[in-house]
DRENLUM-885756 format. One line per 2 residues: for each residue y negated, z, x negated of C-alpha. Coordinates in Angstrom, 3 decimals. Layout:
N
Y,Z,X  ...
END
This chain:
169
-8.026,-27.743,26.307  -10.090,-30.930,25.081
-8.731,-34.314,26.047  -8.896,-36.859,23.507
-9.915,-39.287,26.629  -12.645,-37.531,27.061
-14.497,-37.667,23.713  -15.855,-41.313,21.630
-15.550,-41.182,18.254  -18.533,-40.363,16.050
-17.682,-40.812,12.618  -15.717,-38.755,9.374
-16.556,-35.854,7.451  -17.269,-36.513,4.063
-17.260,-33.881,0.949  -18.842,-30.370,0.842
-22.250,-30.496,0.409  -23.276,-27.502,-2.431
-21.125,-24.102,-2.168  -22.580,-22.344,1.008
-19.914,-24.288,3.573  -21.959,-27.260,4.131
-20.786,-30.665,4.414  -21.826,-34.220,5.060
-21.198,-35.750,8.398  -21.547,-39.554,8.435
-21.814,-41.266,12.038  -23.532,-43.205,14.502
-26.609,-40.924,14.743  -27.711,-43.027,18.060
-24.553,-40.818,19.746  -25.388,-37.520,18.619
-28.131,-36.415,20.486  -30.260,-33.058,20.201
-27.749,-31.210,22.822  -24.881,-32.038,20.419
-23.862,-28.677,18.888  -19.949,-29.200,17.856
-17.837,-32.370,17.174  -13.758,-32.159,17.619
-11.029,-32.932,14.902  -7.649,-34.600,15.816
-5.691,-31.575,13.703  -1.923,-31.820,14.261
-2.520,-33.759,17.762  -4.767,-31.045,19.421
-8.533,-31.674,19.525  -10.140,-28.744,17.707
-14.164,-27.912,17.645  -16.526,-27.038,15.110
-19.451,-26.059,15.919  -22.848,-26.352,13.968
-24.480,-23.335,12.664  -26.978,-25.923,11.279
-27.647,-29.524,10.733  -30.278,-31.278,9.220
-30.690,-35.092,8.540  -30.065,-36.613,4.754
-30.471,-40.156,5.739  -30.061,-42.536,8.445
-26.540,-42.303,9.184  -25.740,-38.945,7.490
-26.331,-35.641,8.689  -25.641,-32.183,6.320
-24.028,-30.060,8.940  -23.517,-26.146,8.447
-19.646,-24.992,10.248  -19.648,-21.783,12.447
-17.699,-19.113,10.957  -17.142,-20.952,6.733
-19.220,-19.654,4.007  -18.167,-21.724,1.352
-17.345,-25.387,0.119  -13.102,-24.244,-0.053
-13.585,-23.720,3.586  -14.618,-26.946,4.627
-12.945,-29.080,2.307  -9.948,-29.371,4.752
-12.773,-31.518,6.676  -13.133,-34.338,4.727
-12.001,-37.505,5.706  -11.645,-36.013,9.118
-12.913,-38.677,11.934  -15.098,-36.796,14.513
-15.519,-37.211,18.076  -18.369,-35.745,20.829
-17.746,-35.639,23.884  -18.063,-38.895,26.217
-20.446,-37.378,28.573  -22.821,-37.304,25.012
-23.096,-41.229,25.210  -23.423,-42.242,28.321
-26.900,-41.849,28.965  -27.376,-43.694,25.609
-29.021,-46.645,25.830  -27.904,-47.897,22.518
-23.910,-47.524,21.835  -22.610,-48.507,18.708
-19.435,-50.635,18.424  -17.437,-47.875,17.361
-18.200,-46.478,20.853  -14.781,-49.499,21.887
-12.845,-47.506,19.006  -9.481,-46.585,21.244
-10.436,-49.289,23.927  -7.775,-51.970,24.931
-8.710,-55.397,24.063  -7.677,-58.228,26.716
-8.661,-61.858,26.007  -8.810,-63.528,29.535
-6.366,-66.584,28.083  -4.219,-64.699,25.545
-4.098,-61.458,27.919  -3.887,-58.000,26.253
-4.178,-58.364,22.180  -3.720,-54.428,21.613
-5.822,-51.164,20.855  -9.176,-51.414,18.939
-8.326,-48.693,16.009  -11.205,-49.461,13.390
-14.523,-51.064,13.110  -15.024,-52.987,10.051
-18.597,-52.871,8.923  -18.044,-53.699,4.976
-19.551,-56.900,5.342  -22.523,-58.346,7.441
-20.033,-59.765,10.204  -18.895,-56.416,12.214
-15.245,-56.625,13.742  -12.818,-55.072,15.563
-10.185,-54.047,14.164  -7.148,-54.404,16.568
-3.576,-53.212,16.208  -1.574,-55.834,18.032
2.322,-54.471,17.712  1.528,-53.038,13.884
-0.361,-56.585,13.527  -3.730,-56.249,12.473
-6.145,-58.623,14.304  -9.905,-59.237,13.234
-12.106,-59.880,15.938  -15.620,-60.819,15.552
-17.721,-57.723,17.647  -20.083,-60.217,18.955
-21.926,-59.697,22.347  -21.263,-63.668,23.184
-17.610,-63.026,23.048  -17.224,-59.751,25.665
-17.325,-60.520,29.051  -16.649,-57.305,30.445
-16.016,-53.653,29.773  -14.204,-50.905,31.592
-15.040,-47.957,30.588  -12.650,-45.866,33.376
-9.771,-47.595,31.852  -11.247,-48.232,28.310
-10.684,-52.271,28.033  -13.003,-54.733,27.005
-12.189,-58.095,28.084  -13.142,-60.976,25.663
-13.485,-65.115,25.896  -12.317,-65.517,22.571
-12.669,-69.313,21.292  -9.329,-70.774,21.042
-7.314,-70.303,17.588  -10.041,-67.234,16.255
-6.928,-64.436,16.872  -4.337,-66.608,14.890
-6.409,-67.244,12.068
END
């Protein structure tokens, strides 16, 4: 069985691409390396994995990925929207990680203490940030490298010096 713990997320599935069972696959294409042949789906709480019959690169952070065993666009539909994860082992030789490698980390300011879980990374604008679920509060923080002071990946935190009054803003 695949543990959620041990997988980063990777990005969604978008639509079908054409009628043959392909579809788009947008992500962080640092992550998925050459040895990548499946990502998992969270369906109904289980991780489930698809692998890739094919793949081939549309742009930059978009790949056209062909699903093991679906012939057709119907098929795959189900897919979209999906968020995708590959396996943690994937990314750790990576020298490059994306910041929605801390999606599912706990953040911990060292004044305010723990804020909450990371769920999202905002990248709509040119300021990144962290999206952080703090009791069904949503908290923007800035994903700045002057503002982490440590991370934990064994116990997924990443400890920040925030500047005093960012979090309540």
């Amino acid at each position: 069985m695949l543990r959620k713990e041990d997988f980063v997320y990777y990005g969604k599935f978008l639509k079908p691409h054409g009628t043959k069972g392909e579809i788009g696959l947008e992500g962080d294409s640092i992550l998925l390396g050459e040895e990548c042949d499946f990502v998992a789906c969270d369906i109904d709480g289980i991780l489930v994995p698809f692998f890739f019959e094919t793949r081939r690169t549309k742009n930059s952070d978009t790949l056209i990925v062909k699903i093991e065993r679906m012939e057709s666009a119907e098929e795959v539909r189900f897919l979209t929207n999906r968020e995708a994860y590959i396996p943690r082992e994937w990314t750790e030789d990576s020298e490059a990680l994306s910041w929605s490698f801390f999606r599912g980390f706990i953040a911990v300011d060292e004044n305010l203490g723990e804020l909450g879980e990371i769920t999202d990374i905002d990248e709509s604008t040119i300021n990144t940030l962290f999206v952080i679920d703090n009791d069904g509060e949503e908290i923007l923080v800035p994903a700045q490298e002057e503002f982490i002071i440590g991370i934990d990946q064994e116990n997924r935190e990443i400890l920040f010096n925030l500047p005093e009054g960012l979090v309540t803003l």
